[in-house]
MIDOZA-231896 format. One line per 2 residues: their letters; for each residue y, z, x of C-alpha. Coordinates in Angstrom, 3 decimals, padded with zeros to 6 digits. Layout:
A) Y:Z:X  ...
END
This chain:
XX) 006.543:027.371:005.926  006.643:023.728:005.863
XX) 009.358:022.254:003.776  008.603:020.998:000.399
XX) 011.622:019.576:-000.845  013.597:016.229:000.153
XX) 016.206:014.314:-001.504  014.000:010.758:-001.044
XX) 010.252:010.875:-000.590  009.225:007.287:000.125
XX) 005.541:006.425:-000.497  003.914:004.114:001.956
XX) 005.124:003.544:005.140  004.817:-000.822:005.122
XX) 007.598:-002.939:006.158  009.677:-002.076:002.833
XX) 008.648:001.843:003.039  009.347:002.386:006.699
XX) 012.567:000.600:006.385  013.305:002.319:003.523
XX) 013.164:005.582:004.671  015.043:005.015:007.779
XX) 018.324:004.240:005.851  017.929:006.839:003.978
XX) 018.089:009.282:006.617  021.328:007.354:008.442
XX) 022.798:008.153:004.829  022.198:012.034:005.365
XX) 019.503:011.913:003.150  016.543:014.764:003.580
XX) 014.069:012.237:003.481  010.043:012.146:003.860
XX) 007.555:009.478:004.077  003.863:009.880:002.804
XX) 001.134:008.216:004.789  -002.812:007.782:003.719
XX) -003.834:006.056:007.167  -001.091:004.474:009.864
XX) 002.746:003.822:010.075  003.607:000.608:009.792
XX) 001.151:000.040:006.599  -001.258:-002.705:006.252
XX) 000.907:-005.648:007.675  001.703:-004.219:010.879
XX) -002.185:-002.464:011.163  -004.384:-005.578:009.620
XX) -002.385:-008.182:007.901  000.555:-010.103:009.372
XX) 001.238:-008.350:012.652  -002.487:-008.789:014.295
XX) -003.058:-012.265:012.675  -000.069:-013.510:014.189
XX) -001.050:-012.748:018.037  -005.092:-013.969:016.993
XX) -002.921:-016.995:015.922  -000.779:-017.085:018.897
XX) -004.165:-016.682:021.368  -005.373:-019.761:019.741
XX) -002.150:-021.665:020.334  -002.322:-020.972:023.662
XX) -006.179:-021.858:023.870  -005.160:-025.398:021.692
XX) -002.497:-025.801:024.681  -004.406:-025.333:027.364
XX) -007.337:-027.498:026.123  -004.704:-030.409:025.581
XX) -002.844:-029.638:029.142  -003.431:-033.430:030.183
XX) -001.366:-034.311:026.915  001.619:-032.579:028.689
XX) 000.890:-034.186:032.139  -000.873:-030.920:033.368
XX) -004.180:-030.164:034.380  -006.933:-026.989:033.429
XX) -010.168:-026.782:034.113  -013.088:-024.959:032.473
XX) -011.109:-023.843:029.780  -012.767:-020.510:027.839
XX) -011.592:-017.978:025.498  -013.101:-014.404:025.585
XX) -013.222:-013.362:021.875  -013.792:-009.574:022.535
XX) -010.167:-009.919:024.285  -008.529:-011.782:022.300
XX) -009.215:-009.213:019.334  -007.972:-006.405:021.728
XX) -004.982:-008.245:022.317  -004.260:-008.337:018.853
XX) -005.013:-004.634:018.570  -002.594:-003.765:021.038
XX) -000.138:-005.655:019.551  -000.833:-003.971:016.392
XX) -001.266:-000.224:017.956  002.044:-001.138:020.053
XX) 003.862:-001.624:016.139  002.496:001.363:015.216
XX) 003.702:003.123:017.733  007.552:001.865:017.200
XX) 007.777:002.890:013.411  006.393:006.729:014.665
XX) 009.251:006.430:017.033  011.420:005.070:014.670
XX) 010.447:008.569:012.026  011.235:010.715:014.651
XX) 014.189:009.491:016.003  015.640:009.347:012.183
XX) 013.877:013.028:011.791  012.006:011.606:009.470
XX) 008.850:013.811:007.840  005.832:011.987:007.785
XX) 003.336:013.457:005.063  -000.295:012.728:005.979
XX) -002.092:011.691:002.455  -001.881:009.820:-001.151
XX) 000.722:010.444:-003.067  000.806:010.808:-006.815
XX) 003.840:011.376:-009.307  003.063:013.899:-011.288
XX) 006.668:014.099:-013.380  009.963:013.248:-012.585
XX) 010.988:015.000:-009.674  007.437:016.506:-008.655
XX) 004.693:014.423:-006.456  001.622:015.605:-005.116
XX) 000.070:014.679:-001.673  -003.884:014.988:-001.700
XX) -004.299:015.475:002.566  -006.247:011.868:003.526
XX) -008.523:011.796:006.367  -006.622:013.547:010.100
XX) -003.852:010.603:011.016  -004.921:008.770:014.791
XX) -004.518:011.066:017.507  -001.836:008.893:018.799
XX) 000.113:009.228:015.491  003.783:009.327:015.606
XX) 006.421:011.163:013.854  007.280:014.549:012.988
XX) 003.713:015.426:011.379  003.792:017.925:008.505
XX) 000.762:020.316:008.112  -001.748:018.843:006.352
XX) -002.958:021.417:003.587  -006.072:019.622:001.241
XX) -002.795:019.397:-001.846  000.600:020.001:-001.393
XX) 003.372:019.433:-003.958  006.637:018.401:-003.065
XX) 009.731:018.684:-004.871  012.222:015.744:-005.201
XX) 015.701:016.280:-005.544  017.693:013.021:-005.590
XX) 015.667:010.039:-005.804  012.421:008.336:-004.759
XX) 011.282:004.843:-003.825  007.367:003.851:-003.748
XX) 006.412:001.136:-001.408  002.735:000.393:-001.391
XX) 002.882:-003.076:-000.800  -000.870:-003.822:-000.886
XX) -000.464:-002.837:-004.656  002.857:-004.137:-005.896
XX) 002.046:-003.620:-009.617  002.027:000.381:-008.312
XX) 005.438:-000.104:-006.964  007.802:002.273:-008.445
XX) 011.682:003.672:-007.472  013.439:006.070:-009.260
XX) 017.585:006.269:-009.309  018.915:008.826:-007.479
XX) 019.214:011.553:-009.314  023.174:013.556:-010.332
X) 021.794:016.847:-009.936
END
């Protein structure tokens, strides 16, 4: 049976969530993370990481296209679109892949769904769609509902949503 209960259950796994839950493991902390699509949340998967190496292709493209401003010379200068966005995917996929590295080497438990608080102490993970095949981390079984049982504390990270963003002291039970 997979287990249920964790001292911090960390919802969303975005730049604060991810980070989050990694110190609270190094603290000894039982400690799960709860996941509807891919680690790393929407900054590393469609936001800020990707934008910044579509933004860093066309820096290189503005340099290269202004080479006789440096004393340098290139010809037929072209860009490739279709590569440049798979580029930026890899850079993305390649983040991805470091925070699932990251939850395993912290033995982190990474919880495949949405998350809801139900009361103090009790939240319940509705399974989301099967996580990328390439998905990272120790995986928990993905049931359609599972409830899990907090004992010390909890800290919500959905970053997309901040007026949803929730943490709870840890608890002196």
């Amino acid at each position: 049976m997979a287990e249920t209960t964790f001292d911090v259950i960390v919802i969303g796994s975005g730049p604060g969530g991810y980070v989050t839950a990694i110190r609270a493991a190094q603290l000894g902390f039982r400690t799960a993370i709860v996941e509807r699509s891919f680690l790393g949340g929407i900054c590393s998967n469609w936001g800020c990481i990707p934008t910044k190496a579509l933004l860093r292709s066309a820096e290189i493209f503005h340099y290269l296209r202004h080479a006789k401003d440096y004393g340098l010379s290139a010809d037929n200068v072209g860009f490739d679109a279709a590569a440049v966005v798979k580029r930026s995917r890899g850079v993305a996929g390649r983040m991805n892949a470091g925070v699932g590295f990251l939850m395993k080497k912290n033995k982190i438990t990474v919880i495949w769904g949405e998350a809801t608080i139900d009361a103090p102490g009790k939240i319940t993970v509705k399974a989301s769609p099967p996580p990328p095949k390439d998905a990272a981390g120790p995986v928990r079984t993905r049931p359609s509902t599972s409830s899990l049982r907090l004992v010390r504390g909890l800290a919500c990270c959905p970053v997309s949503n901040p007026t949803r963003s929730w943490s709870g002291p840890i608890s002196r039970r």
